[in-house]
N, C-alpha and C positions, 0 to 999 in steps of 0.2 A: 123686190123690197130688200134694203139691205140690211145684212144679218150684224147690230154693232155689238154681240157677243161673240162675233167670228176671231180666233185670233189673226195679230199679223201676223205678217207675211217676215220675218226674221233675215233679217241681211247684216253685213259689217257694217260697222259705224265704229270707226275710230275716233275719241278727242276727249274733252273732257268739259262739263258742263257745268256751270256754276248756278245753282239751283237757287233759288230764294224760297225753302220750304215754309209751307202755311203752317199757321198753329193748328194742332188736332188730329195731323198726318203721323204715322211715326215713317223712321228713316227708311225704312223698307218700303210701306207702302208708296214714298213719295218719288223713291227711286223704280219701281213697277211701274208707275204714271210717265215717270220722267222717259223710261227704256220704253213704253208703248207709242208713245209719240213719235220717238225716234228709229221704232220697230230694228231696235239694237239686238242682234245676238247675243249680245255679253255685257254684262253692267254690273260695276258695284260701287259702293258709296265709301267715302274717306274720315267715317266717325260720326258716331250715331246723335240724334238729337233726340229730346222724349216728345214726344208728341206736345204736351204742352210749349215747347220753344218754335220761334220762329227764325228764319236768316239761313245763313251760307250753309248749305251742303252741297260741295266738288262731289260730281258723281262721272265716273270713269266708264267710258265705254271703249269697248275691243281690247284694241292692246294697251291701252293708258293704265287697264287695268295691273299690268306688269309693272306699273313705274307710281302705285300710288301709296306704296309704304311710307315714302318721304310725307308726304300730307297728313296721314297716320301721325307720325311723331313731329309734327310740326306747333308751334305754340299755335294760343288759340287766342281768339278777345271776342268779350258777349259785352251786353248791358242789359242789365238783371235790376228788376224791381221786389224791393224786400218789402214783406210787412211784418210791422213788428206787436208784439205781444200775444202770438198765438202760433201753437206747435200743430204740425199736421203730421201723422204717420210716413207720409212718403216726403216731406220735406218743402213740398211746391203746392197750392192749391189746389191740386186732383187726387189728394187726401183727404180722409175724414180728420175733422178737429178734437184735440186729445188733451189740450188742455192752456190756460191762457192766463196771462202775467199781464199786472197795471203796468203800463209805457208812460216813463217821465224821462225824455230823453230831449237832449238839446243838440246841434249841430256839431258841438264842439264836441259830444261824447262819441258821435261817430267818427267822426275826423280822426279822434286819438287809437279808436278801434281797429281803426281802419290803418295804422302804423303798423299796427302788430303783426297785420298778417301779409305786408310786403315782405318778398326775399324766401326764401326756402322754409316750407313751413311741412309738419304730419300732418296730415286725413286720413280717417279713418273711410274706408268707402260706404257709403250706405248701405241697406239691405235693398231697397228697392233701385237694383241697377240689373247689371247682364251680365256679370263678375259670377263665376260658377263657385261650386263647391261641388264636390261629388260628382260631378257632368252637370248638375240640374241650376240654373239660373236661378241666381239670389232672390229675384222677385218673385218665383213662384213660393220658394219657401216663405217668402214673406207674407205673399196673399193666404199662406196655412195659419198663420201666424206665430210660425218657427225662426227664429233668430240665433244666427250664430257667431263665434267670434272671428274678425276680419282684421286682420295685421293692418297698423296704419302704414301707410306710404308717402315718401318724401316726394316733395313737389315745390314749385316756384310759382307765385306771383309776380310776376315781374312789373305790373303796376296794376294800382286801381285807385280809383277816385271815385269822388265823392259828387253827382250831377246835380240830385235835387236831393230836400229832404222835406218833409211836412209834418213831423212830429211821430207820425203814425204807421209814415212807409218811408222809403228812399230808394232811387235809382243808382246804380253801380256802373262804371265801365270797368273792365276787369281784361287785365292780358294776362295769361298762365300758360303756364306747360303742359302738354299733354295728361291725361290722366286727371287733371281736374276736376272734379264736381260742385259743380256753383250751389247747385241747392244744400251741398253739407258747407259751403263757407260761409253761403246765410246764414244754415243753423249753426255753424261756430261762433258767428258775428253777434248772433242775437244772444248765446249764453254767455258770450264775455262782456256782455252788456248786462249781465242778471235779468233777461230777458229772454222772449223767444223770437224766434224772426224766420219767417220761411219764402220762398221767391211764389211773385202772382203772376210775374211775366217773366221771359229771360230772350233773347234775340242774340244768335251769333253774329257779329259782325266781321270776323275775319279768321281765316284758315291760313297760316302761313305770310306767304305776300296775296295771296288771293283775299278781294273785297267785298263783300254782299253790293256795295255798290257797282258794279259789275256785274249783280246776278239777275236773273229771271226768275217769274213765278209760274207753277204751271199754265195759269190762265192766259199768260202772257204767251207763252211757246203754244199755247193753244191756237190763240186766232194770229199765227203767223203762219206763212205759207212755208212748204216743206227747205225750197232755195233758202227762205230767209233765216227758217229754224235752224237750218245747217250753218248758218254762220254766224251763229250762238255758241259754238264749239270751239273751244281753245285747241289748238295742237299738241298731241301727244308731248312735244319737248317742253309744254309749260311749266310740265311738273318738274324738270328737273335743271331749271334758270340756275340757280347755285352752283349745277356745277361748271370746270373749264370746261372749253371745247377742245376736239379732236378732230381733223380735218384728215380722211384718208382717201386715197384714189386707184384706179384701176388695178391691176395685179393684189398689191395689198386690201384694196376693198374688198376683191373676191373673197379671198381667203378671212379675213375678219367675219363676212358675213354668210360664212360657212364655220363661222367657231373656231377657227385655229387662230392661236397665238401670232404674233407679227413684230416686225421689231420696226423703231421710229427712225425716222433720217433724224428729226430735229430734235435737241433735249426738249424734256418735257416730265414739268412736275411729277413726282410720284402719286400715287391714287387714283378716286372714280374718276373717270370723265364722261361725259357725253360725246357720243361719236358720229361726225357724219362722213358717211361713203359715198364717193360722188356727187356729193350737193345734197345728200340726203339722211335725213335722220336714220340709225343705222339700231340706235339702241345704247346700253353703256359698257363701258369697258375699266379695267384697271392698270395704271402703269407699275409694273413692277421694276426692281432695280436692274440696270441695263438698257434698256429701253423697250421692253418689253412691253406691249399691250394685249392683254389677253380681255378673250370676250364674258359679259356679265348676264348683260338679258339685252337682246334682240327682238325687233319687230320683225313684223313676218312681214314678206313682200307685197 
């Protein structure tokens, strides 16, 4: 009989996986799911979602997880459905209701709202996020129902539009930059509105250049066979397409991919690049002035 609380069997799996997380998972658990399937050594995720969101989490396994800072700070785009005239504690529907405003709003009052908070705007962070104070995570002080003061931070919307409205709610496409919280721009949207507004649904649709249409869902990498699942996996250098390339060969690849410095036959822009030694992905490097390339982070053989 077999045992399906045994753990696996832990091997390398390098690459990077575009996850299409369900609602009701948080990012952790869904990357635990996501690394058991794939019976990965090493896994970590590139920006958390709250369990009520669904859509794109890039989750990095082996070495991808050395190159997935860039996805970290990469802009973000969701589509976020707002309702309006009721305030919830944590900001999204998996809060208690706290208090609730008559909604007389037309299409056009959104529209002009929604002007204001394109282009580099403060937020304040919520309380119920993963933002510490003391070591201890905002949210639990919040579940004490202890509130503290949080510096706001600058940030960019770089667009957002207006999808549907029906008087009552409305749907958002929203691209922003890192650090963003949808459910405090709801609730900023709905008090410059003299109103409340909190998000009922939110869906990441894109990480960077990476797309949820391009992603899987657990259930999907479930009923694939292990061949197929594995080539669900992006290559380690996806994450790092932005940068130039670096093309180095025998003698010189040795030497790079033991970490020493090297110098270039051909000029070659100053900065990161991505390196390949022998045809191969090598990891990245920096050109300093001279022709210098010295090594950054390295895959392991």
């Amino acid at each position: 009989m077999t045992n399906t609380n045994a753990k696996p069997s832990w091997k390398r799996v390098d690459g990077v996986l575009l996850l299409d997380k369900d609602e009701g998972l948080s990012s952790n658990h869904a990357l635990q799911k996501a690394r058991r399937l794939y019976s990965a050594a090493k896994a970590g995720h590139t920006g958390t979602l709250d369990p009520l969101a669904t859509g794109l989490l890039p989750v990095c396994f082996g070495e991808a997880t050395k190159f997935s800072g860039g996805l970290l700070d990469a802009d973000k785009a969701y589509e976020a459905t707002l309702q309006f005239g009721v305030k919830t504690t944590t900001g999204d529907s998996e809060g208690e209701i706290v208090d609730r405003r008559e909604v007389m709003l037309s299409r056009g009052d959104i529209e002009a709202a929604l002007e204001l908070f394109r282009g580099e705007i403060r937020q304040v962070p919520p309380m119920h996020s993963a933002l510490k104070r003391g070591g201890e995570p905002l949210y639990r002080l919040a579940r004490r129902g202890i509130e503290v003061e949080r510096a706001p931070r600058v940030l960019t919307i770089h667009a957002i539009e207006l999808l549907d409205f029906s008087g009552m709610s409305c749907r958002l496409r929203v691209r922003c930059s890192k650090g963003t919280y949808i459910r405090t721009l709801a609730e900023d949207i709905g008090e410059h509105l003299a109103s409340y507004a909190h998000l009922t649904a939110l869906r990441r649709i894109a990480v960077g250049d990476f797309s949820v249409a391009d992603a899987a869902t657990l259930a999907e990498l479930g009923a694939l066979s292990e061949d197929a699942r594995m080539e669900k996996l992006k290559p380690v250098d996806a994450l790092l397409e932005a940068l130039p390339i670096v093309a180095i060969d025998g003698k010189s690849a040795e030497r790079f991919l033991h970490g020493n410095p090297i110098r270039l036959d051909a000029p070659t822009r100053l900065g990161a690049h991505r390196v390949y030694a022998d045809g191969r992905f090598a990891g990245t490097g920096e050109v300093a002035p001279g022709g210098i390339l010295e090594a950054r982070r390295l895959v392991a053989a």
